[in-house]
GULOKOL-981082 format. One record per residue (C-alpha): residue number from 1; residue in three letters; x, y, z. Coordinates in nm, 3 decimals, always signed. Each point is the difference from the previous one (the first is absolute). Layout:
BEGIN
+-----+-----+---------+---------+---------+
:   i :  aa :      c1 :      c2 :      c3 :
+-----+-----+---------+---------+---------+
: NUM : Ala :       X :       Y :       Z :
...
+-----+-----+---------+---------+---------+
***
This chain:
BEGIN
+-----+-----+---------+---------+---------+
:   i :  aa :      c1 :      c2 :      c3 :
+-----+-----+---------+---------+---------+
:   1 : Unk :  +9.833 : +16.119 : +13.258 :
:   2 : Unk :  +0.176 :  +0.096 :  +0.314 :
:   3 : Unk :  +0.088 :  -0.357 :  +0.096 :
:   4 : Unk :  +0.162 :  -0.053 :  -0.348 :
:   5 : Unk :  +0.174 :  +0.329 :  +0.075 :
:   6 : Unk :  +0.121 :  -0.166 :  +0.344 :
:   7 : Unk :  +0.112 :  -0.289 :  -0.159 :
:   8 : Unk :  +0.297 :  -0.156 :  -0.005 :
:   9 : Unk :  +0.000 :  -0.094 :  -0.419 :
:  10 : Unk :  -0.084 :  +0.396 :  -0.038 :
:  11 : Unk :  +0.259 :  +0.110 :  +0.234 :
:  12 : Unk :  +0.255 :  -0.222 :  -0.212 :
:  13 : Unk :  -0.148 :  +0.144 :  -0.330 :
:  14 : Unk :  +0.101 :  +0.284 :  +0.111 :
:  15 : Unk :  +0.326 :  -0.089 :  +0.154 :
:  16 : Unk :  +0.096 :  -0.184 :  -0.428 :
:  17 : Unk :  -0.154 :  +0.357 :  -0.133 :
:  18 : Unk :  +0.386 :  +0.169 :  +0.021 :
:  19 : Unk :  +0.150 :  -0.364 :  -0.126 :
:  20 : Unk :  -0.271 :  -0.016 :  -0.310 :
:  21 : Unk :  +0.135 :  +0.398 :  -0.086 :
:  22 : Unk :  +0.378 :  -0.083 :  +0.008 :
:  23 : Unk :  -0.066 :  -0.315 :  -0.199 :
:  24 : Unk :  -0.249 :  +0.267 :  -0.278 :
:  25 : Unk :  +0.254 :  +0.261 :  -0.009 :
:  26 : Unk :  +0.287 :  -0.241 :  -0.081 :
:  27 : Unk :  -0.217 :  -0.203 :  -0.264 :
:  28 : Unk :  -0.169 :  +0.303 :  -0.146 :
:  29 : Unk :  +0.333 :  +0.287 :  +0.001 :
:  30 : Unk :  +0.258 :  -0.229 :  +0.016 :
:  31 : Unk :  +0.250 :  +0.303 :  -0.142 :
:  32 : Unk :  -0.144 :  +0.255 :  +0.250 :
:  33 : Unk :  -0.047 :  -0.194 :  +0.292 :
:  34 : Unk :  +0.263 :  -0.309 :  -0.052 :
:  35 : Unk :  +0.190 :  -0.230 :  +0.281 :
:  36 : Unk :  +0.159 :  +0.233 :  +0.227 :
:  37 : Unk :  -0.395 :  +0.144 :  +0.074 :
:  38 : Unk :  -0.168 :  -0.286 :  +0.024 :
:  39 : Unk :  +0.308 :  -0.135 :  +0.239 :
:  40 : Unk :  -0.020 :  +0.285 :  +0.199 :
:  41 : Unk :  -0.364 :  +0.053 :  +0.001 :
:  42 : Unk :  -0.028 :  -0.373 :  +0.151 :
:  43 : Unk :  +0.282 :  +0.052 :  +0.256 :
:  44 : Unk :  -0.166 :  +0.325 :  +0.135 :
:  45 : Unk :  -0.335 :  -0.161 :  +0.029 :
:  46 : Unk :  +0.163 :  -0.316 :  +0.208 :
:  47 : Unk :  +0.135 :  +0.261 :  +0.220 :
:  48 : Unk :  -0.290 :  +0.241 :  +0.045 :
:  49 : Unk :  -0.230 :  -0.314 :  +0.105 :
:  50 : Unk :  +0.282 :  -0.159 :  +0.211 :
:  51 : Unk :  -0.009 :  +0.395 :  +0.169 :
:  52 : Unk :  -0.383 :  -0.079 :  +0.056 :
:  53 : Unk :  -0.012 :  -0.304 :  +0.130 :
:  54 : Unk :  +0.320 :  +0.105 :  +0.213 :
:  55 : Unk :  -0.212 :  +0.333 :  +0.130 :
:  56 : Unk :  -0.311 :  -0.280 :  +0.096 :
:  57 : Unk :  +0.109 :  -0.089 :  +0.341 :
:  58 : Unk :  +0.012 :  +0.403 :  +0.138 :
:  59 : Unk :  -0.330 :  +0.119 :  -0.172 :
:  60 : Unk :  -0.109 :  -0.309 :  +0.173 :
:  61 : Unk :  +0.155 :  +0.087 :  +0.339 :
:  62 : Unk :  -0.115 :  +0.398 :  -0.041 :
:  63 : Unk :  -0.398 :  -0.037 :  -0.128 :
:  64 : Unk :  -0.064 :  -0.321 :  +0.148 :
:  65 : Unk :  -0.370 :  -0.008 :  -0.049 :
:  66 : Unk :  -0.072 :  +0.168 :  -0.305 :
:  67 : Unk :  -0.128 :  -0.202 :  -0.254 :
:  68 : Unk :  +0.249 :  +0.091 :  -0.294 :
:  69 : Unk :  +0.290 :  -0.132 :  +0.228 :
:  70 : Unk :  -0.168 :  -0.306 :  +0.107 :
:  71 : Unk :  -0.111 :  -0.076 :  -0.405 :
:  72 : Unk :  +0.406 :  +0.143 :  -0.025 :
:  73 : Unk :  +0.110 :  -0.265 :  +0.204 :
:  74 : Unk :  -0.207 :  -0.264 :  -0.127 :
:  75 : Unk :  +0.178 :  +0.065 :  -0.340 :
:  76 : Unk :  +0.367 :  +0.001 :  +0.135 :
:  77 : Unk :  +0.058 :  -0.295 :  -0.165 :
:  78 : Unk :  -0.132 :  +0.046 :  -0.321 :
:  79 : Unk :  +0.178 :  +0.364 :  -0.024 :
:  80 : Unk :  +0.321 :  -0.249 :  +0.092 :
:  81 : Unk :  -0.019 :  -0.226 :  -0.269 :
:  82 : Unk :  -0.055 :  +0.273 :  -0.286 :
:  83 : Unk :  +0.289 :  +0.151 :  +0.106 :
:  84 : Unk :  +0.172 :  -0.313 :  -0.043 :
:  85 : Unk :  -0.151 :  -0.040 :  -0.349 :
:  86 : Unk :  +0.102 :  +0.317 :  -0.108 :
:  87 : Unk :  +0.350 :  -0.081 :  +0.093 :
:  88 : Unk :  -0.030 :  -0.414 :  -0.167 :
:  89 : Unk :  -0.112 :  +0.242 :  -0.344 :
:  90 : Unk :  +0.313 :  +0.215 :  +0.076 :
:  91 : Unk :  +0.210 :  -0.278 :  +0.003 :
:  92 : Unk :  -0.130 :  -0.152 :  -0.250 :
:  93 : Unk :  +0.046 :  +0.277 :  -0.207 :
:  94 : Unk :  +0.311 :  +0.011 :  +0.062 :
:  95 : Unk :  +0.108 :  -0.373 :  -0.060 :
:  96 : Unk :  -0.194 :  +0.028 :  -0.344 :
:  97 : Unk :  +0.250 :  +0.340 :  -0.082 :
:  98 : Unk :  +0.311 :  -0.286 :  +0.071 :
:  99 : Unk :  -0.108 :  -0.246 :  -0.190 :
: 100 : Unk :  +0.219 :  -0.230 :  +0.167 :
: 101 : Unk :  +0.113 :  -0.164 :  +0.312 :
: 102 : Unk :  +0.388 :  +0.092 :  -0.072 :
: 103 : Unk :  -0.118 :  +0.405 :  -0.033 :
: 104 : Unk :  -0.129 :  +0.007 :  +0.363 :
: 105 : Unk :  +0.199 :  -0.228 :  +0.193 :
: 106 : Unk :  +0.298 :  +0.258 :  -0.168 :
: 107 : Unk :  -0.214 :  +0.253 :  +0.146 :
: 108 : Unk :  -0.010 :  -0.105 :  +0.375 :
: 109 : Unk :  +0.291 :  +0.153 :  +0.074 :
: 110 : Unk :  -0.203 :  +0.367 :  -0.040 :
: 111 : Unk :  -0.083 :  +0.098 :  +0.321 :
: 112 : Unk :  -0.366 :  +0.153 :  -0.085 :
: 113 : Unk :  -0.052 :  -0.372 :  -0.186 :
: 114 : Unk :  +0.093 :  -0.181 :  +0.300 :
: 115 : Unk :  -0.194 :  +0.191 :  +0.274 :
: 116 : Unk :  -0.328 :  -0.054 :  -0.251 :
: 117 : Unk :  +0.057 :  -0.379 :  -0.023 :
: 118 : Unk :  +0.075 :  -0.009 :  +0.414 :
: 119 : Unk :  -0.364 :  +0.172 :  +0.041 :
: 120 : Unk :  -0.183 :  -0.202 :  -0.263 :
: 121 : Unk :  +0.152 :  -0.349 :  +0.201 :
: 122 : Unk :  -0.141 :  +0.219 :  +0.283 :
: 123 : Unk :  -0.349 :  +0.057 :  -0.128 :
: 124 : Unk :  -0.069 :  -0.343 :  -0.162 :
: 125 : Unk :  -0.072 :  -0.253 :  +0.317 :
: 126 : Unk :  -0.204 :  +0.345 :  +0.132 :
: 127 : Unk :  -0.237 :  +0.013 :  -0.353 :
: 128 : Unk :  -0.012 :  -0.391 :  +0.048 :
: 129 : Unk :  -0.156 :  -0.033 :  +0.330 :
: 130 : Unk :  -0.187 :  +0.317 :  -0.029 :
: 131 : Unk :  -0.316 :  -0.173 :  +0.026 :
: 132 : Unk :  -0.201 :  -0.172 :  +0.283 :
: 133 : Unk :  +0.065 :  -0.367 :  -0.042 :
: 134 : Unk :  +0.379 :  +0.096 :  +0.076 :
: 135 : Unk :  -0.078 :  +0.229 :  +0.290 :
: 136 : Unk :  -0.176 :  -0.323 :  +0.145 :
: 137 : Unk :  +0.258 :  -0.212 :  -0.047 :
: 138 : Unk :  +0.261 :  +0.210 :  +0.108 :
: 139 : Unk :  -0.170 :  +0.152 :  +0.287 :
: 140 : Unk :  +0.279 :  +0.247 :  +0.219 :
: 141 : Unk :  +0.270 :  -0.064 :  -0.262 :
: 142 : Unk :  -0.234 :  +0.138 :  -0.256 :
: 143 : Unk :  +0.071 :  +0.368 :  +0.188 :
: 144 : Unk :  +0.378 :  -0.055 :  +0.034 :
: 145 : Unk :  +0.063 :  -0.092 :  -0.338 :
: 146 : Unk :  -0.206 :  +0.302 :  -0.155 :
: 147 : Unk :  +0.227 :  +0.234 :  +0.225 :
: 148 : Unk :  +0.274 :  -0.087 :  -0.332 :
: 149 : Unk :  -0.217 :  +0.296 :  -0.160 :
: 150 : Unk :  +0.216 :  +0.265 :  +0.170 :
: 151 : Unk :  +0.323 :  -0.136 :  -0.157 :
: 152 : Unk :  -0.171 :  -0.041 :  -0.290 :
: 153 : Unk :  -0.094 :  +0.312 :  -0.039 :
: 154 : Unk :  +0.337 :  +0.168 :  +0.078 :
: 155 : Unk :  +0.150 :  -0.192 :  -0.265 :
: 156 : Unk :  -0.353 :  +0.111 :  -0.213 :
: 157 : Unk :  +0.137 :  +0.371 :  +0.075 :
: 158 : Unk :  +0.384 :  -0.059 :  -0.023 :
: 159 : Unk :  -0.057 :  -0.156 :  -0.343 :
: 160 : Unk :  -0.201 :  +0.309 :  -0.118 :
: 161 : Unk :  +0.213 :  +0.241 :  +0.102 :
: 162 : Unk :  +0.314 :  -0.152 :  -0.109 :
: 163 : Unk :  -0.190 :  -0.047 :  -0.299 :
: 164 : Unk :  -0.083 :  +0.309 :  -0.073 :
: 165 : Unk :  +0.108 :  +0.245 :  -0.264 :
: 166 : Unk :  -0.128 :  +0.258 :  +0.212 :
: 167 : Unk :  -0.042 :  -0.127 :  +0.335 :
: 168 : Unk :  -0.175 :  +0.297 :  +0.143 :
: 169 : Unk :  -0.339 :  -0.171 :  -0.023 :
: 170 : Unk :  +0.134 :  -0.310 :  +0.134 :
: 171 : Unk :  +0.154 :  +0.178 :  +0.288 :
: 172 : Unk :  -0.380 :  +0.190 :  +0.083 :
: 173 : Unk :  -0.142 :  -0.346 :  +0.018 :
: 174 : Unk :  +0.253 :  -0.103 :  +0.208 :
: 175 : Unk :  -0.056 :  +0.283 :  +0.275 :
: 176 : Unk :  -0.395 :  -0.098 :  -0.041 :
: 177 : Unk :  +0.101 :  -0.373 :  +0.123 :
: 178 : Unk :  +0.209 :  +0.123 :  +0.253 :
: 179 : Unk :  -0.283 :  +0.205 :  +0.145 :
: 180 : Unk :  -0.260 :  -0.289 :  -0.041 :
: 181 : Unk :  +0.280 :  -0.235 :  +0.167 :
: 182 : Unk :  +0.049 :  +0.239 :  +0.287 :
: 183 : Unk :  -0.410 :  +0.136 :  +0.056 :
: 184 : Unk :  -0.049 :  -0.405 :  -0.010 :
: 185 : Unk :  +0.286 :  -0.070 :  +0.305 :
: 186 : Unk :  -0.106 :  +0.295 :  +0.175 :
: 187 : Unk :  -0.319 :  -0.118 :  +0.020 :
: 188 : Unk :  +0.010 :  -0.347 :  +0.061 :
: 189 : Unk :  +0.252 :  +0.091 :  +0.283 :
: 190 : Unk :  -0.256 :  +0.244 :  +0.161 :
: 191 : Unk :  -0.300 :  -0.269 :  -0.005 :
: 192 : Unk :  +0.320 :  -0.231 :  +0.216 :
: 193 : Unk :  +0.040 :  +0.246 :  +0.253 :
: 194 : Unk :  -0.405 :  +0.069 :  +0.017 :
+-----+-----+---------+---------+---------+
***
């Protein structure tokens, strides 16, 4: 049981378990719980796991050996690429709400529309070669090219708090980055001088 639990097919059952309830609640109460939910429900999910997998690298760098941050950052990845597939439903939401090509290219000119498609461009070659076969091949470039997360993820914020009918929320999340951002550059600037 506790190697299932360990897993990596359980630990992506569990990452779909928020996905399966968005797609229930629209299905089930479409009038109660309609588009602008299930959009935003999607959207805050992409950025809660983008805020994990961002917050990885200093839990790593404070509790190096404990086991929970080693089996943490054995699952960077995968916490990575459900972010991204929160955000590819999200989208997708949103192109099916268009219904048509000529509705969002008339929409570009929106700033919150434009800094969402920037960080999706962002995030797609990062959920492509999120995998091992592509950390081979790319070897040192493999690290550069993930390093696009950080603009992604501004753009991720910018987009949700421009977004925003009340951007109060968006604006706490964006102090929480800021602090994982700065705890993460602190640190790896200390273990430098050490």
């Amino acid at each position: 049981m506790k190697s299932i639990l360990k897993s990596q097919p359980f630990l992506w059952f569990v990452l779909a378990l928020p996905g399966f309830w968005i797609c229930w609640r629209w299905l089930m109460t479409p009038d109660e719980y309609g588009y602008g939910h299930a959009i935003g429900d999607s959207g805050d999910w992409a950025a809660w796991l983008l805020m994990v997998t961002l917050a990885v690298t200093p839990i790593k760098l404070l509790f190096r050996k404990q086991r929970w941050a080693i089996w943490l950052m054995r699952r960077r990845r995968d916490l990575g690429v459900a972010s991204f597939a929160y955000a590819a439903g999200h989208t997708a939401m949103y192109l099916w709400k268009k219904g048509s090509l000529e509705l969002v290219l008339a929409e570009l000119d929106e700033d919150f529309i434009l800094v969402g498609w920037l960080a999706l461009v962002l995030f797609v070659p990062l959920a492509v070669t999120s995998n091992n076969v592509s950390m081979r091949k790319l070897k040192r470039s493999w690290k550069s090219l993930h390093r696009l997360v950080y603009p992604a993820a501004v753009l991720t914020f910018l987009h949700w708090v421009w977004s925003a009918f009340d951007p109060t929320a968006a604006w706490i999340h964006v102090g929480i980055l800021a602090v994982i951002e700065l705890v993460r550059i602190f640190l790896q600037r200390r273990q430098r001088v050490t």
